[in-house]
TORPA-787233 format. One record per residue (C-alpha): x, y, z; residue in one letter. Coordinates in nm, 4 decimals, always signed. Example, Ala and Ser with C-alpha at 12.3 -4.5 7.8 and 13.67 -1.06 7.14 Angstrom:
REM residues 2
<xx=+1.2300; yy=-0.4500; zz=+0.7800; res=a>
<xx=+1.3670; yy=-0.1060; zz=+0.7140; res=s>
END
This chain:
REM residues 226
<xx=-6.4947; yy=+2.3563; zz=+5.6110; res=x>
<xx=-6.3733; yy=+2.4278; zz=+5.2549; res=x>
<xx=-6.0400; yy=+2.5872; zz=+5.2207; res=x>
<xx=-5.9983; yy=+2.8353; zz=+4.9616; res=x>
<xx=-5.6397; yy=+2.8501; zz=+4.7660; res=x>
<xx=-5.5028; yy=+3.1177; zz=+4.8728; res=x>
<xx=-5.3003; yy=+3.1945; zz=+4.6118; res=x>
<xx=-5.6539; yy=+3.2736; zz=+4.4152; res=x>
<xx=-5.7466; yy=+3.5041; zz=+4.6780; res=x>
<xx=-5.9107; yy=+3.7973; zz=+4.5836; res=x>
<xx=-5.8870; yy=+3.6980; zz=+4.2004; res=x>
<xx=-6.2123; yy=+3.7288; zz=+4.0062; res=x>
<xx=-6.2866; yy=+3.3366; zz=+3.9640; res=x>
<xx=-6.3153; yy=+3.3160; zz=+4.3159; res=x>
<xx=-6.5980; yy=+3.1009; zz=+4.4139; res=x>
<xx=-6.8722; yy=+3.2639; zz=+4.6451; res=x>
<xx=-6.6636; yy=+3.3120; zz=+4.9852; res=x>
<xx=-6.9780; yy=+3.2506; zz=+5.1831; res=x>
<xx=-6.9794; yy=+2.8867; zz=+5.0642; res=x>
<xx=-6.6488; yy=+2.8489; zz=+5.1052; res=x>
<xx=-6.6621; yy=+2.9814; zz=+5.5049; res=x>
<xx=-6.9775; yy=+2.7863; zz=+5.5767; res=x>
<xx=-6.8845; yy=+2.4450; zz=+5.3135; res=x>
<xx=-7.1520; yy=+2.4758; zz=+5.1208; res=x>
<xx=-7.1401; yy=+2.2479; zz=+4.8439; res=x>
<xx=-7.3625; yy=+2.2789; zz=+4.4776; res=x>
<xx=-7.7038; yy=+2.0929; zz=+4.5216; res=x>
<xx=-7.7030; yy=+2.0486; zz=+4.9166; res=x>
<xx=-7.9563; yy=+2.1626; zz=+5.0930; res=x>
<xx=-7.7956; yy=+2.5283; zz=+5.2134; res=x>
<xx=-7.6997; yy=+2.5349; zz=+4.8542; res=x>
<xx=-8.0780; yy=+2.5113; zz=+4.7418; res=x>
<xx=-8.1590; yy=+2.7655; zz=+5.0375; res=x>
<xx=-7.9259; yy=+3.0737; zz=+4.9243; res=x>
<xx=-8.0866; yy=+2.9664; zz=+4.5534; res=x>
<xx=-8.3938; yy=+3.0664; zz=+4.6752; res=x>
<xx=-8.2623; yy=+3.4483; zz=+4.7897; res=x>
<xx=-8.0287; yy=+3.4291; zz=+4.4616; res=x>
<xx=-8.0765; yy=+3.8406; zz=+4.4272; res=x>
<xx=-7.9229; yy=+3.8318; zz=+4.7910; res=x>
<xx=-7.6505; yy=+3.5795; zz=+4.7169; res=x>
<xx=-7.5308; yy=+3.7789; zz=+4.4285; res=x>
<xx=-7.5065; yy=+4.1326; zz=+4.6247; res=x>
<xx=-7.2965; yy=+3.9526; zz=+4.9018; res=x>
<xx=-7.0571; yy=+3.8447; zz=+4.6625; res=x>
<xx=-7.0120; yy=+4.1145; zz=+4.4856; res=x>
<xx=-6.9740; yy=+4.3587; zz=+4.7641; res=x>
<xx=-6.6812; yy=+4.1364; zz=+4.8695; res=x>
<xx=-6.5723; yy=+4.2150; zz=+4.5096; res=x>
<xx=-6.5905; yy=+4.5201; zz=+4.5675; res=x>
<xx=-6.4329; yy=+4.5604; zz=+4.8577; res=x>
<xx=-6.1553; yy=+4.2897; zz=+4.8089; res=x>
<xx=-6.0837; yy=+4.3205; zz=+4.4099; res=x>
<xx=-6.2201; yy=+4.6676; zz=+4.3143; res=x>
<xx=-6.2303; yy=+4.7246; zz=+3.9429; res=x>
<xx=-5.9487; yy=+4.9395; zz=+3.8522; res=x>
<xx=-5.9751; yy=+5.2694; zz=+3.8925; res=x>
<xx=-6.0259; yy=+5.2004; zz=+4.2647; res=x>
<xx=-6.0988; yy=+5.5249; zz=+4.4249; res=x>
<xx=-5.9137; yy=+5.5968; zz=+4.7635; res=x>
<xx=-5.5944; yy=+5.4881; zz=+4.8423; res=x>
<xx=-5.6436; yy=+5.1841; zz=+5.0561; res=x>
<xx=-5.4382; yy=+4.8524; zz=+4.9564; res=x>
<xx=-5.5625; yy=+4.5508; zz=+4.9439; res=x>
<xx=-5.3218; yy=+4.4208; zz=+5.1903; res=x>
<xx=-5.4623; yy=+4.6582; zz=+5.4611; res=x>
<xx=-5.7892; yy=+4.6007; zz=+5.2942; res=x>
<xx=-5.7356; yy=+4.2134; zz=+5.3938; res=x>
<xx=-5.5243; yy=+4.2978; zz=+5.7387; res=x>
<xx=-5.8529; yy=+4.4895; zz=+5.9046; res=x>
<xx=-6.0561; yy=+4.2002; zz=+5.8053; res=x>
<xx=-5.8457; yy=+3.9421; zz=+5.9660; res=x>
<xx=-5.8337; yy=+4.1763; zz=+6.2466; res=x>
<xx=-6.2296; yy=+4.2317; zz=+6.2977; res=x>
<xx=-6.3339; yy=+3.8517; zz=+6.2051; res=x>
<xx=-6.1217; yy=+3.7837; zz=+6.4695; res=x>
<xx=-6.3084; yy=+4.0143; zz=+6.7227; res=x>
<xx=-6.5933; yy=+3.8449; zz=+6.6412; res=x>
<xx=-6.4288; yy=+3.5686; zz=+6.7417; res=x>
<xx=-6.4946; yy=+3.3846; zz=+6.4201; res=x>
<xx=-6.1447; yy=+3.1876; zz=+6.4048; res=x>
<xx=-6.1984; yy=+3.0282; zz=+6.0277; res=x>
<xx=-6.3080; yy=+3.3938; zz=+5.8395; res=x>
<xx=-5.9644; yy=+3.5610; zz=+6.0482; res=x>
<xx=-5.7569; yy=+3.2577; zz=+5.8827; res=x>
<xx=-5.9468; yy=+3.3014; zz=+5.5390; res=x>
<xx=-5.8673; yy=+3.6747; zz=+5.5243; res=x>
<xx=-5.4805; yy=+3.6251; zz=+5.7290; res=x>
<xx=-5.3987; yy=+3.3680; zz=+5.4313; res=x>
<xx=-5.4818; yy=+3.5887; zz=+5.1835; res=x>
<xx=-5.2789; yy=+3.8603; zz=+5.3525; res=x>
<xx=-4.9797; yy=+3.6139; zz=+5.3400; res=x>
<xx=-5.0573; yy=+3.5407; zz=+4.9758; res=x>
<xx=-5.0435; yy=+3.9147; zz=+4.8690; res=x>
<xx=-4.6396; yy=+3.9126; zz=+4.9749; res=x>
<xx=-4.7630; yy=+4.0910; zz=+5.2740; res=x>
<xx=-4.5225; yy=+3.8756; zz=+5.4782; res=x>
<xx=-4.6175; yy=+3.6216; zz=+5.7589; res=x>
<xx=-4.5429; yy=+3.9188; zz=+6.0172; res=x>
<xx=-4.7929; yy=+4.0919; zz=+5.9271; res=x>
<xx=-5.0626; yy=+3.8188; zz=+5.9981; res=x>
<xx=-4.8881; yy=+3.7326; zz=+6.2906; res=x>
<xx=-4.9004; yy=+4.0910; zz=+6.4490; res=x>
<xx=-5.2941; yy=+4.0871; zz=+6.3598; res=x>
<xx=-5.3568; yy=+3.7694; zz=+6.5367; res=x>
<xx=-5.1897; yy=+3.9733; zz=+6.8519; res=x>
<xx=-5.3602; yy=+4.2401; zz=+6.8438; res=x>
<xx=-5.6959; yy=+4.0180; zz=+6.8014; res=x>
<xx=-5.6125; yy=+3.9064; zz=+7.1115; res=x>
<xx=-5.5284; yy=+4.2409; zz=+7.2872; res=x>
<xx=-5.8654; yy=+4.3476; zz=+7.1707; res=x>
<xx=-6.0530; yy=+4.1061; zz=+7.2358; res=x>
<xx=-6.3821; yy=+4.2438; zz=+7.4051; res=x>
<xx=-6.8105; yy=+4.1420; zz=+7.4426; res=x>
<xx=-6.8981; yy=+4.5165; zz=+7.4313; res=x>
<xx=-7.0963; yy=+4.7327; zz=+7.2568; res=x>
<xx=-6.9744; yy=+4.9882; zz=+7.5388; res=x>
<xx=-6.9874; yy=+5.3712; zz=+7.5410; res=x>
<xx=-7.2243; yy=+5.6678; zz=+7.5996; res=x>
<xx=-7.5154; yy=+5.8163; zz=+7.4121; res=x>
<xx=-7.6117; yy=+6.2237; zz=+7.4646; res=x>
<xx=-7.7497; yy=+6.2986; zz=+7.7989; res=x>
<xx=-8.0663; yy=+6.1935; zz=+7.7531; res=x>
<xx=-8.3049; yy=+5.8559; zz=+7.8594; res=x>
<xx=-8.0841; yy=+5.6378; zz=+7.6687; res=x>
<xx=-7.8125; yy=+5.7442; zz=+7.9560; res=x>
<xx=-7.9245; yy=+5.4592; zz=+8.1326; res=x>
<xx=-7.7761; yy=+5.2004; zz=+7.8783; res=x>
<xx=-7.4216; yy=+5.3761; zz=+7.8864; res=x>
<xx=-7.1561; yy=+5.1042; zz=+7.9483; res=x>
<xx=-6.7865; yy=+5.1632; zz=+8.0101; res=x>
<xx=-6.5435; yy=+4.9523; zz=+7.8335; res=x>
<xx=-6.1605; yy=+4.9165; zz=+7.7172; res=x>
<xx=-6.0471; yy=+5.1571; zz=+7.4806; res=x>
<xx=-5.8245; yy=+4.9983; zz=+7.2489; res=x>
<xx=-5.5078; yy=+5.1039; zz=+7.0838; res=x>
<xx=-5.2272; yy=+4.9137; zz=+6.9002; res=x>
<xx=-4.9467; yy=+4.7735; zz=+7.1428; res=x>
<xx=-4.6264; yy=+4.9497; zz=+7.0737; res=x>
<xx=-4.4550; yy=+4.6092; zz=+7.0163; res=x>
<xx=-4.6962; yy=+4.5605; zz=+6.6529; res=x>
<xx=-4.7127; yy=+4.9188; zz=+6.5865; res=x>
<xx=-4.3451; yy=+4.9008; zz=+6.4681; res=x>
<xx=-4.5288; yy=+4.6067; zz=+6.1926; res=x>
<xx=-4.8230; yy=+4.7481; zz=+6.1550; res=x>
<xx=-4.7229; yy=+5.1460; zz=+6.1233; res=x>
<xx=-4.9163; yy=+5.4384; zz=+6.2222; res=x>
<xx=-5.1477; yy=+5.4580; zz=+5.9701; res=x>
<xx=-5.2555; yy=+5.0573; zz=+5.9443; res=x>
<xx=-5.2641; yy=+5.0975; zz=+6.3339; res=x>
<xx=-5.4869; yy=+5.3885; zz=+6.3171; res=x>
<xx=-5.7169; yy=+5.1871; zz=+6.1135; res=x>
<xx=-5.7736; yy=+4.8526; zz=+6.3069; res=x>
<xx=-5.8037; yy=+5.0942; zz=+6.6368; res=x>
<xx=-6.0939; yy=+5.2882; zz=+6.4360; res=x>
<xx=-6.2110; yy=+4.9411; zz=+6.3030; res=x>
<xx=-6.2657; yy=+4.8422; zz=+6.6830; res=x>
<xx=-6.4424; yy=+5.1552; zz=+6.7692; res=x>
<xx=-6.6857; yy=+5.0745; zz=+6.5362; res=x>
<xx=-6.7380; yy=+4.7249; zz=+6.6659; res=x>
<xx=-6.6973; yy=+4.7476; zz=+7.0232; res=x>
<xx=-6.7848; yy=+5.1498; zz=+7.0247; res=x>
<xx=-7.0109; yy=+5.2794; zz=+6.7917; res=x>
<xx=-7.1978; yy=+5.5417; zz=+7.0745; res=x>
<xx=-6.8579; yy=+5.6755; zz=+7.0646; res=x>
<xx=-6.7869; yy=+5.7659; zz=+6.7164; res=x>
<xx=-6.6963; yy=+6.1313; zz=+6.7354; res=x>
<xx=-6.5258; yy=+6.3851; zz=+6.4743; res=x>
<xx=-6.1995; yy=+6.3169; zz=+6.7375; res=x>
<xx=-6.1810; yy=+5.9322; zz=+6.5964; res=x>
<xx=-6.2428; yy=+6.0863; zz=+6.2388; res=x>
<xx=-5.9395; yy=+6.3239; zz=+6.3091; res=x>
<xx=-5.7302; yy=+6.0470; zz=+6.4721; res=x>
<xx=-5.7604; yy=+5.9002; zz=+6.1219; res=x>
<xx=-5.6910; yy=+6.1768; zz=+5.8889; res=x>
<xx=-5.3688; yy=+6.2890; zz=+6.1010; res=x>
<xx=-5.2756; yy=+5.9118; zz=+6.0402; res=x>
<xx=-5.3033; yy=+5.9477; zz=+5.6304; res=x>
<xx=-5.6542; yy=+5.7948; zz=+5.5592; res=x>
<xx=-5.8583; yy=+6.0083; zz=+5.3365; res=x>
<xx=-6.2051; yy=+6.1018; zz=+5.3504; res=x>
<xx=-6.2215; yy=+5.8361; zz=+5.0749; res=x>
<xx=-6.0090; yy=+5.5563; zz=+5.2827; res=x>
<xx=-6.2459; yy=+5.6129; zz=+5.6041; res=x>
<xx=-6.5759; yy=+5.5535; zz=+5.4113; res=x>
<xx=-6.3964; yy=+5.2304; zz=+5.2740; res=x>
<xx=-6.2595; yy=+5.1353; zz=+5.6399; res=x>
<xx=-6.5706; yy=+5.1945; zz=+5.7622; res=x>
<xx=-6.7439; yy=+4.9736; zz=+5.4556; res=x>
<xx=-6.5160; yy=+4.7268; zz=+5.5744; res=x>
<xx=-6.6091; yy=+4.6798; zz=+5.9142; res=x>
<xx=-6.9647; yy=+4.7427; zz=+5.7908; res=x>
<xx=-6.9288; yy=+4.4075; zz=+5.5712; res=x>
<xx=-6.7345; yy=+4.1650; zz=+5.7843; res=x>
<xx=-6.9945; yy=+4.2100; zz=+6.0392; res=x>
<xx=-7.2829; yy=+4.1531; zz=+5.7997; res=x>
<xx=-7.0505; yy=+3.8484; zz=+5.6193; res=x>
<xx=-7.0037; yy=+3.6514; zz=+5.9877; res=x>
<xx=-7.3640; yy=+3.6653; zz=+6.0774; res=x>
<xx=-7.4516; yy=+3.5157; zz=+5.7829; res=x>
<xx=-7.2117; yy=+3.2452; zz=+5.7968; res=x>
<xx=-7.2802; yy=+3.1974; zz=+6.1629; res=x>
<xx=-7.6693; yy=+3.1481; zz=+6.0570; res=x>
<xx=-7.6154; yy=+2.9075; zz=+5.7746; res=x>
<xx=-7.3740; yy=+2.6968; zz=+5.9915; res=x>
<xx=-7.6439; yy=+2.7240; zz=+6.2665; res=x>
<xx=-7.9064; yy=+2.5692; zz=+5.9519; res=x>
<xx=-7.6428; yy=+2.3181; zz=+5.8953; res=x>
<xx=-7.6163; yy=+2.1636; zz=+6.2196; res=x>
<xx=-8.0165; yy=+2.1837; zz=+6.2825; res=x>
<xx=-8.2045; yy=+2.1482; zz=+5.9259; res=x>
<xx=-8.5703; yy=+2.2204; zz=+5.9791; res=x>
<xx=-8.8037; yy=+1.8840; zz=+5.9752; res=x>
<xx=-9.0940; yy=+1.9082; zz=+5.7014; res=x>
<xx=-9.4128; yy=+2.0602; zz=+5.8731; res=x>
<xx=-9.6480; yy=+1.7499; zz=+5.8612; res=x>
<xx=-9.9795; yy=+1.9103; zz=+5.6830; res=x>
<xx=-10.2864; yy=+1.9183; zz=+5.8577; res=x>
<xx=-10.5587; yy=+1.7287; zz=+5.7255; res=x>
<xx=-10.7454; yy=+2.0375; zz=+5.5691; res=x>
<xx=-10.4582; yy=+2.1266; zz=+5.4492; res=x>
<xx=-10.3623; yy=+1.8052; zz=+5.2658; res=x>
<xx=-10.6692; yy=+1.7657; zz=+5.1243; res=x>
<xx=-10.6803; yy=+2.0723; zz=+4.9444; res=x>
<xx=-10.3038; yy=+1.9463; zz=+4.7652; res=x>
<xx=-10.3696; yy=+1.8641; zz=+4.3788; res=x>
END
């Protein structure tokens, strides 16, 4: 895989990160593929602009160091090792400190989970409720972390592990912690995007390792080629 310089993370020459996860490389074949969805290639990208190196005035309080810390953290709940390291090393590069990373690969690892768990209403869906761990920061990381960054990765598994269980409580748990209306919708766009971000990657590496053979024509078919 490609391995972007950190010290140009999130700058605004970055080259499109989903190349850089998967290794695509100008004129290959993957390369040729995203050409042909160019109009979705472009919207990827720049909702990682948007998210990672918002034009200035940014609205919400949300720094781009716990920006890049929940995306480190939910990359690596989806157990997608090489987007956690992309997003840790920027962390590191942003004079967040190599703690910091550190204490997000830990708590990766205390939250790791398959889910989705939780409960819809009473109702016929009932029958698909699923009990799982509910996650909270250990107190050894919440002492890195902080109450607020801690109330955000515990939210940020909610949504991925969770979602039947969003509930104005989790929204509360979140403003008592200092996020903002504002900051939710962005921790929420967050989760929202690394989720979308790793499926892609995971289906272009899946196209890498299997590229489709041709389809041979069938003779009605090649006869009717010009």
């Amino acid at each position: 895989m490609s391995q972007a310089n950190p010290s140009s993370l999130p700058g605004h020459t970055l080259p499109d990160v989903i190349d850089l996860l998967v290794g695509i490389e100008p004129g290959d074949h993957l390369d040729t593929l995203r050409r042909h969805r160019l109009q979705a290639r472009t919207h990827a990208q720049e909702s990682y602009r948007a998210l990672f190196a918002p034009t200035a005035p940014a609205p919400g309080a949300v720094t781009l160091a716990e920006r890049l810390a929940v995306a480190a953290f939910v990359a690596g709940l989806h157990q997608q090792p090489d987007a956690a390291a992309f997003y840790a090393a920027a962390l590191v590069a942003q004079d967040a400190g190599a703690g910091l990373a550190q204490a997000i690969a830990a708590e990766v690892s205390r939250g790791a989970a398959q889910g989705p768990y939780g409960h819809y209403p009473a109702g016929p869906l009932s029958r698909e409720d699923t009990d799982g761990p509910v996650y909270a920061v250990g107190e050894s990381q919440r002492t890195v972390l902080g109450a607020r960054l801690s109330a955000g990765l515990a939210h940020a598994h909610l949504l991925a592990f969770h979602p039947r269980d969003a509930s104005p409580g989790a929204l509360q748990a979140l403003l008592d912690a200092g996020w903002s209306a504002t900051d939710i919708v962005i921790l929420s766009q967050l989760v929202a995007f690394l989720s979308f971000q790793i499926r892609v990657v995971v289906g272009l590496r899946a196209l890498a390792a299997y590229p489709a053979s041709p389809t041979p024509l069938s003779p009605r078919t090649a006869e009717a080629q010009p």
